[in-house]
C-alpha positions as CSV (number, residue, x, y, z in Angstrom):
1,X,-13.6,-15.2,4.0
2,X,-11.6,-16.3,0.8
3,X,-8.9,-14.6,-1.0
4,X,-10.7,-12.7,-3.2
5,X,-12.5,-11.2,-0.9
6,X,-9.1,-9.9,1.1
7,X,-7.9,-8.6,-2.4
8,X,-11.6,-6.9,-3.0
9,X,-12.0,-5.2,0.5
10,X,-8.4,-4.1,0.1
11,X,-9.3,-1.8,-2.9
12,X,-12.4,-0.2,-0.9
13,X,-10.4,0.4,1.8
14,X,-7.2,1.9,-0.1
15,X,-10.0,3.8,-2.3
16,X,-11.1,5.1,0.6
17,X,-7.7,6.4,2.3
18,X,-7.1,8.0,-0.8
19,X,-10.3,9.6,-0.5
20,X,-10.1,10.6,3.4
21,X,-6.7,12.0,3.2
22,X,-7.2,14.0,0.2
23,X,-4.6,12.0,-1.6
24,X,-6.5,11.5,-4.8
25,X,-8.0,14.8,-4.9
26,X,-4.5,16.1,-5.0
27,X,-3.7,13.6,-7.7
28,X,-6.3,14.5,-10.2
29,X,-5.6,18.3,-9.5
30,X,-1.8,17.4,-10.8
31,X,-3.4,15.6,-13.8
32,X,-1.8,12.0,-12.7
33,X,-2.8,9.1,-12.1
34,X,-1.7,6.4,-9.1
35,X,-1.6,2.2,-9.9
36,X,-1.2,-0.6,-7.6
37,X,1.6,-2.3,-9.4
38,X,2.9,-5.1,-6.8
39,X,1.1,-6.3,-3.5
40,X,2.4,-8.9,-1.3
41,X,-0.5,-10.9,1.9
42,X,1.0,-12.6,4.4
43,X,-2.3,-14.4,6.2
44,X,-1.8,-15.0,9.6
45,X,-5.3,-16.7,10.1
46,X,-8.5,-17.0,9.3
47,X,-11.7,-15.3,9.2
48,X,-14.8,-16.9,9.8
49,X,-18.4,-15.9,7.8
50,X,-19.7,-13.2,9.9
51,X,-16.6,-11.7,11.6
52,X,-16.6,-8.0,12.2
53,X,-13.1,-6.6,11.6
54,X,-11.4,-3.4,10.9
55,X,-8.8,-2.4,7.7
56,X,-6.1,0.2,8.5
57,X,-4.0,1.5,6.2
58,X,-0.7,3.4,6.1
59,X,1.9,4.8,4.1
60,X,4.4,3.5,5.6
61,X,7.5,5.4,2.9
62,X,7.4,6.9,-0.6
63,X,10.3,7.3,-3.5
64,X,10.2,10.0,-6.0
65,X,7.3,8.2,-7.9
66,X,6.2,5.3,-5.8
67,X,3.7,5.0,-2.3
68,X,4.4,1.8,-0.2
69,X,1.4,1.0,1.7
70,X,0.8,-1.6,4.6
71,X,-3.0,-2.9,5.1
72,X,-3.9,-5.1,8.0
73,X,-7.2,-7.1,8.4
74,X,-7.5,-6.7,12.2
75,X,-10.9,-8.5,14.2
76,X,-12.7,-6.5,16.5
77,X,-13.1,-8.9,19.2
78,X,-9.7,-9.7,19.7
79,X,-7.4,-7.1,18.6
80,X,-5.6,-9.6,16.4
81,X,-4.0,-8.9,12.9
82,X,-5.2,-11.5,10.3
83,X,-3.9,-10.4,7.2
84,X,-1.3,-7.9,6.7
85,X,0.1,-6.5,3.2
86,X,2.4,-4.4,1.7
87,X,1.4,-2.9,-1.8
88,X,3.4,-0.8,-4.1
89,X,1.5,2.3,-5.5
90,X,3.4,3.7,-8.5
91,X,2.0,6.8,-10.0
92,X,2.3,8.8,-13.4
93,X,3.1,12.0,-13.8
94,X,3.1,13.1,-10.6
95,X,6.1,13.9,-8.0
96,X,5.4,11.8,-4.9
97,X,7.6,14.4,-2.1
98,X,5.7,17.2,-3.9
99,X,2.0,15.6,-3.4
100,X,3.1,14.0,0.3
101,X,4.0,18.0,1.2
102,X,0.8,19.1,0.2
103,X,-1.1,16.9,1.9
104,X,0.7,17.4,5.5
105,X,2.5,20.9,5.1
106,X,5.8,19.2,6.6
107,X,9.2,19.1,4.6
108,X,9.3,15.9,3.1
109,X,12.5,15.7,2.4
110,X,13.7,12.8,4.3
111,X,12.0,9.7,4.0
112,X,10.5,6.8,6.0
113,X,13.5,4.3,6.8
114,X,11.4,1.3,4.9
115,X,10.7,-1.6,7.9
116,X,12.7,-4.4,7.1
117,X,10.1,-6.7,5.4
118,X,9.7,-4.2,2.6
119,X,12.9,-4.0,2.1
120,X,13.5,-7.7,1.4
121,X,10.2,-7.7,-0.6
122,X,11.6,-5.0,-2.8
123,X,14.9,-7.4,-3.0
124,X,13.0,-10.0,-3.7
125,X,10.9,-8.4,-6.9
126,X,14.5,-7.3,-8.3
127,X,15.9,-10.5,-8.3
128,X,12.5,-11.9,-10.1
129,X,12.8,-9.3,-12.4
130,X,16.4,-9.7,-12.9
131,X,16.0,-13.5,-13.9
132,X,13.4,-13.0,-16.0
133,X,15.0,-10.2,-17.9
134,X,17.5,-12.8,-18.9
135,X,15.0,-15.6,-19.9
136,X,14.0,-12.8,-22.7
Protein backbone atom coordinates (compact mmCIF):
# COMPACT_ATOMS: atom_id res chain seq x y z
CA UNK A 1 0.00 0.00 0.00
CA UNK A 2 1.62 3.46 -0.79
CA UNK A 3 1.11 6.70 0.93
CA UNK A 4 -1.57 7.92 -0.87
CA UNK A 5 -3.49 5.36 -0.32
CA UNK A 6 -3.05 5.75 3.78
CA UNK A 7 -3.93 9.45 3.24
CA UNK A 8 -7.10 8.34 0.94
CA UNK A 9 -8.49 5.62 3.28
CA UNK A 10 -7.97 8.03 6.07
CA UNK A 11 -10.66 10.41 4.69
CA UNK A 12 -13.27 7.47 4.27
CA UNK A 13 -12.68 6.41 7.45
CA UNK A 14 -12.81 9.95 9.35
CA UNK A 15 -15.94 10.58 6.80
CA UNK A 16 -17.39 7.88 8.19
CA UNK A 17 -16.85 8.55 12.06
CA UNK A 18 -18.36 11.67 11.47
CA UNK A 19 -21.08 10.03 9.92
CA UNK A 20 -21.65 7.16 12.68
CA UNK A 21 -21.39 9.36 15.65
CA UNK A 22 -23.61 11.95 14.43
CA UNK A 23 -20.84 14.47 14.44
CA UNK A 24 -21.48 16.01 11.08
CA UNK A 25 -25.14 15.86 11.29
CA UNK A 26 -24.71 18.08 14.27
CA UNK A 27 -22.36 20.27 12.30
CA UNK A 28 -24.56 21.12 9.38
CA UNK A 29 -27.54 21.59 11.82
CA UNK A 30 -25.21 24.54 13.50
CA UNK A 31 -24.55 25.78 9.97
CA UNK A 32 -20.56 25.07 10.31
CA UNK A 33 -18.28 23.50 8.70
CA UNK A 34 -15.16 21.19 10.08
CA UNK A 35 -11.44 21.06 8.07
CA UNK A 36 -8.57 18.85 8.47
CA UNK A 37 -5.98 21.55 8.77
CA UNK A 38 -2.69 19.54 10.08
CA UNK A 39 -2.10 15.65 10.06
CA UNK A 40 0.97 14.03 11.22
CA UNK A 41 1.74 9.45 10.08
CA UNK A 42 4.09 7.87 11.93
CA UNK A 43 4.39 4.34 9.71
CA UNK A 44 5.39 1.66 11.74
CA UNK A 45 5.53 -0.92 8.84
CA UNK A 46 4.31 -2.06 5.95
CA UNK A 47 1.32 -3.39 4.27
CA UNK A 48 1.50 -5.78 1.74
CA UNK A 49 -1.19 -5.80 -1.60
CA UNK A 50 -3.94 -7.80 -0.25
CA UNK A 51 -3.83 -7.29 3.53
CA UNK A 52 -7.06 -7.02 5.36
CA UNK A 53 -6.86 -4.48 8.10
CA UNK A 54 -9.04 -2.33 10.24
CA UNK A 55 -9.06 1.83 10.79
CA UNK A 56 -10.10 3.10 14.16
CA UNK A 57 -10.57 6.37 14.93
CA UNK A 58 -10.83 8.59 18.02
CA UNK A 59 -11.10 11.89 19.39
CA UNK A 60 -8.68 11.76 21.54
CA UNK A 61 -9.28 15.94 23.07
CA UNK A 62 -10.95 19.08 21.58
CA UNK A 63 -10.25 23.08 22.22
CA UNK A 64 -12.91 25.60 21.86
CA UNK A 65 -12.75 25.28 17.94
CA UNK A 66 -10.48 22.44 17.16
CA UNK A 67 -11.02 18.15 17.19
CA UNK A 68 -7.68 16.16 17.58
CA UNK A 69 -8.15 12.88 16.13
CA UNK A 70 -5.78 9.69 16.33
CA UNK A 71 -6.25 7.00 13.29
CA UNK A 72 -4.52 3.65 13.38
CA UNK A 73 -4.05 1.25 10.43
CA UNK A 74 -4.28 -2.00 12.48
CA UNK A 75 -3.96 -5.75 10.38
CA UNK A 76 -6.36 -8.23 11.20
CA UNK A 77 -4.21 -11.16 11.48
CA UNK A 78 -1.94 -9.95 13.83
CA UNK A 79 -3.34 -7.23 15.95
CA UNK A 80 -0.47 -5.00 15.02
CA UNK A 81 -0.71 -1.11 14.49
CA UNK A 82 0.91 -0.10 11.16
CA UNK A 83 0.17 3.38 10.76
CA UNK A 84 -0.93 5.68 13.43
CA UNK A 85 -1.81 9.58 13.03
CA UNK A 86 -2.79 12.40 14.67
CA UNK A 87 -4.91 15.05 12.62
CA UNK A 88 -6.06 18.36 13.65
CA UNK A 89 -9.77 19.08 12.77
CA UNK A 90 -10.51 22.88 12.99
CA UNK A 91 -13.97 23.92 12.46
CA UNK A 92 -15.94 27.27 11.50
CA UNK A 93 -18.51 28.57 13.22
CA UNK A 94 -19.22 26.16 15.47
CA UNK A 95 -18.34 25.81 19.34
CA UNK A 96 -16.54 22.50 19.78
CA UNK A 97 -17.64 21.78 23.95
CA UNK A 98 -21.11 22.78 22.74
CA UNK A 99 -21.31 20.08 19.68
CA UNK A 100 -19.08 17.35 21.84
CA UNK A 101 -22.22 17.88 24.66
CA UNK A 102 -24.71 17.13 22.24
CA UNK A 103 -23.44 14.36 20.90
CA UNK A 104 -22.80 12.42 24.38
CA UNK A 105 -25.12 14.34 26.95
CA UNK A 106 -22.07 14.50 29.45
CA UNK A 107 -20.66 17.98 30.83
CA UNK A 108 -17.89 18.66 28.72
CA UNK A 109 -16.36 20.96 30.56
CA UNK A 110 -13.07 19.48 31.27
CA UNK A 111 -11.08 18.20 28.64
CA UNK A 112 -8.95 15.24 27.54
CA UNK A 113 -5.28 15.69 29.10
CA UNK A 114 -3.76 15.60 25.27
CA UNK A 115 -1.17 12.20 25.32
CA UNK A 116 2.18 13.47 25.16
CA UNK A 117 2.87 13.02 21.42
CA UNK A 118 0.24 15.57 20.55
CA UNK A 119 1.45 17.77 22.70
CA UNK A 120 4.96 17.95 21.20
CA UNK A 121 3.36 17.81 17.76
CA UNK A 122 1.36 20.95 18.61
CA UNK A 123 4.99 22.38 19.89
CA UNK A 124 6.36 21.48 17.04
CA UNK A 125 3.79 23.26 14.41
CA UNK A 126 4.25 26.60 16.68
CA UNK A 127 7.71 26.71 16.40
CA UNK A 128 7.34 26.12 12.36
CA UNK A 129 4.97 28.63 12.34
CA UNK A 130 6.87 30.95 14.49
CA UNK A 131 10.04 30.84 12.09
CA UNK A 132 8.22 31.26 9.30
CA UNK A 133 6.31 34.19 10.50
CA UNK A 134 9.67 35.90 10.69
CA UNK A 135 10.95 34.83 7.20
CA UNK A 136 7.80 37.14 6.11
Amino acid sequence: MNNARYVRDLDFARFHFYERTGLYDEITKAKGHILQTASNIRYRRTMTLLQAYKITTKIITWDEKTLYIEQQFVTLRDGFVRAVVLSKQTTIGLNVPEIIAKLTGKDVSYRPTPPPELEDWLSSMEKSSERLRKKE
